[in-house]
KEKE-3310 file (N, C-alpha, C; in steps of 0.2 Angstrom, whole numbers, plus 5000, padded with zeros to 4 digits):
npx = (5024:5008:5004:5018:5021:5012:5012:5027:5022:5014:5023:5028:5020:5015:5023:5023:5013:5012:5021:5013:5005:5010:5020:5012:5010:4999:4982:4974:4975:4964:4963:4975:4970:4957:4965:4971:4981:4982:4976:4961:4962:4974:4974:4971:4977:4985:4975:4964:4961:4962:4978:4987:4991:4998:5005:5014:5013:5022:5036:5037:5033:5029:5021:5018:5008:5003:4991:4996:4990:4984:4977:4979:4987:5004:5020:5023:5016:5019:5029:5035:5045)
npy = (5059:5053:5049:5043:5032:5024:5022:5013:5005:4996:4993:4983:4973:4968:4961:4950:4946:4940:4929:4921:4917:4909:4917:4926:4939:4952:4957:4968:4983:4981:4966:4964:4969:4958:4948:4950:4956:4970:4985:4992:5006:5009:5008:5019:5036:5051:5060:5055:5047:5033:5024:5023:5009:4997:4985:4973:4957:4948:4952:4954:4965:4978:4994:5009:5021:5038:5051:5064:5079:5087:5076:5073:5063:5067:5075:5078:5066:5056:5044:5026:5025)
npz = (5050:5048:5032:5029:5039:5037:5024:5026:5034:5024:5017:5021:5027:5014:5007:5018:5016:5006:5008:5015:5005:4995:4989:4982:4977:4985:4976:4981:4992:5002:5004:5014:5026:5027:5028:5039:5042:5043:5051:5044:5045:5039:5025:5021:5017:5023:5021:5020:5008:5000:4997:4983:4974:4966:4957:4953:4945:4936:4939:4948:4957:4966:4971:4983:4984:4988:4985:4989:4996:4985:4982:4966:4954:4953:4953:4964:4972:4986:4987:4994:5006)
capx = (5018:5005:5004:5022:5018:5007:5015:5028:5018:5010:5030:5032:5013:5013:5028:5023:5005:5012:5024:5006:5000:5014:5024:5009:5007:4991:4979:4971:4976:4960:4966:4979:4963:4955:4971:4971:4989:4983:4969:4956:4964:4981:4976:4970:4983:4983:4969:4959:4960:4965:4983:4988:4995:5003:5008:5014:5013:5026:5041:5037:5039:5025:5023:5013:5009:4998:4992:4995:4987:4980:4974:4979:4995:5010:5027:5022:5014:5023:5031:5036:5048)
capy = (5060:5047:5045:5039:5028:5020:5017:5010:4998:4993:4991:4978:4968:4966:4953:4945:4942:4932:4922:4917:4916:4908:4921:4928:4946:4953:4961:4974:4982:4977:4959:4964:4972:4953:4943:4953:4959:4978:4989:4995:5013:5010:5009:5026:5042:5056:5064:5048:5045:5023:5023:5018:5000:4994:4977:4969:4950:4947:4954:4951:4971:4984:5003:5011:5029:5045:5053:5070:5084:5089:5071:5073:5060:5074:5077:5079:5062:5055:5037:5026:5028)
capz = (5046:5048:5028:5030:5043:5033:5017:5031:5037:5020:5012:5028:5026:5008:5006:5021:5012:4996:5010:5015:4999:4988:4984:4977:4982:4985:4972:4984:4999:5005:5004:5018:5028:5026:5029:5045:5043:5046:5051:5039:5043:5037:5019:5019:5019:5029:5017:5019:5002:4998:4993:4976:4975:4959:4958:4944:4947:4932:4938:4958:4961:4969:4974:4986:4987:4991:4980:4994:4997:4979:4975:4958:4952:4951:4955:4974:4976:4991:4987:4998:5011)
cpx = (5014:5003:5011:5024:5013:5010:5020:5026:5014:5017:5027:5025:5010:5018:5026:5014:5007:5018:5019:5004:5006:5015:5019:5007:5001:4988:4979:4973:4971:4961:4972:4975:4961:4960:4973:4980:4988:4977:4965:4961:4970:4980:4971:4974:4981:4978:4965:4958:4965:4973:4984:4990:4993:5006:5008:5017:5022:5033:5041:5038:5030:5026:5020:5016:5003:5000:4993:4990:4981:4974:4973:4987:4997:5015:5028:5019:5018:5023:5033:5043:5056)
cpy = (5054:5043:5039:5036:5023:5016:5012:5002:4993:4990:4984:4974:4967:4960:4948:4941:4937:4927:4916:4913:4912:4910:4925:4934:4949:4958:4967:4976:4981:4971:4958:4966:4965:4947:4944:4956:4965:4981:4992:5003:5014:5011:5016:5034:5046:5060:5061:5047:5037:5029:5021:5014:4999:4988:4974:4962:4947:4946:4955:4959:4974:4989:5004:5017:5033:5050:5062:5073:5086:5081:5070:5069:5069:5072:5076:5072:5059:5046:5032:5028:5025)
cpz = (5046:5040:5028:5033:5041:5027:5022:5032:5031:5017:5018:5028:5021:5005:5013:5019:5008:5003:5013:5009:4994:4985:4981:4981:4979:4979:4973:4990:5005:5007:5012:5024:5029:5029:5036:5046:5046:5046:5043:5037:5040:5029:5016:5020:5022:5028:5017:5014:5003:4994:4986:4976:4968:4958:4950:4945:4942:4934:4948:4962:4960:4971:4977:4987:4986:4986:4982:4993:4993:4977:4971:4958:4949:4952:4962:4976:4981:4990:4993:5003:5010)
residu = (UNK:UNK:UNK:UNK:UNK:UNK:UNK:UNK:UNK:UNK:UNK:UNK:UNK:UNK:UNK:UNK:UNK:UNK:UNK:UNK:UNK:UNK:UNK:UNK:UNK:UNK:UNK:UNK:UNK:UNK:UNK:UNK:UNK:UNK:UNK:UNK:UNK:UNK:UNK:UNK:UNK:UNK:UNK:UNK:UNK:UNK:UNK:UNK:UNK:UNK:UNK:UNK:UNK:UNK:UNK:UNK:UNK:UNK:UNK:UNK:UNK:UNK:UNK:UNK:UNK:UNK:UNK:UNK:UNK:UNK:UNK:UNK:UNK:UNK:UNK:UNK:UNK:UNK:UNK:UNK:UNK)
# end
């Protein structure tokens, strides 16, 4: 499934952003887009909706997910991989 391909390639291009940045991972996953790590289309799911990205600078830990089908946070969202 191309969402999970996606969150994938987002796990694997958001730590090698903050080893750019000093450790410091990125705010947006636009910022990955700009930094040229990934296409435009990758930070979109299979429903073309933006993925969700969660970063909490604090604690050095992120999450990326889709929010599926319904595009309502549920039970079904599809986390990473």
């Amino acid at each position: 499934m191309r969402t999970n391909t996606h969150i994938r390639l987002l796990m694997q291009a958001i730590p090698t952003s903050a080893l750019f940045n000093a450790g410091i991972l990125p705010e947006t996953l636009e910022a990955l887009v700009t930094e040229g790590l990934i296409g435009q289309e990758i930070i979109r799911d299979g429903w073309e909706r933006p993925f969700v990205y969660e970063v909490d600078h604090e604690h050095g830990t992120y999450a990326v997910r889709s929010l599926g089908a319904d595009g309502i946070p549920s039970e079904d969202d599809i986390p990473k991989p």
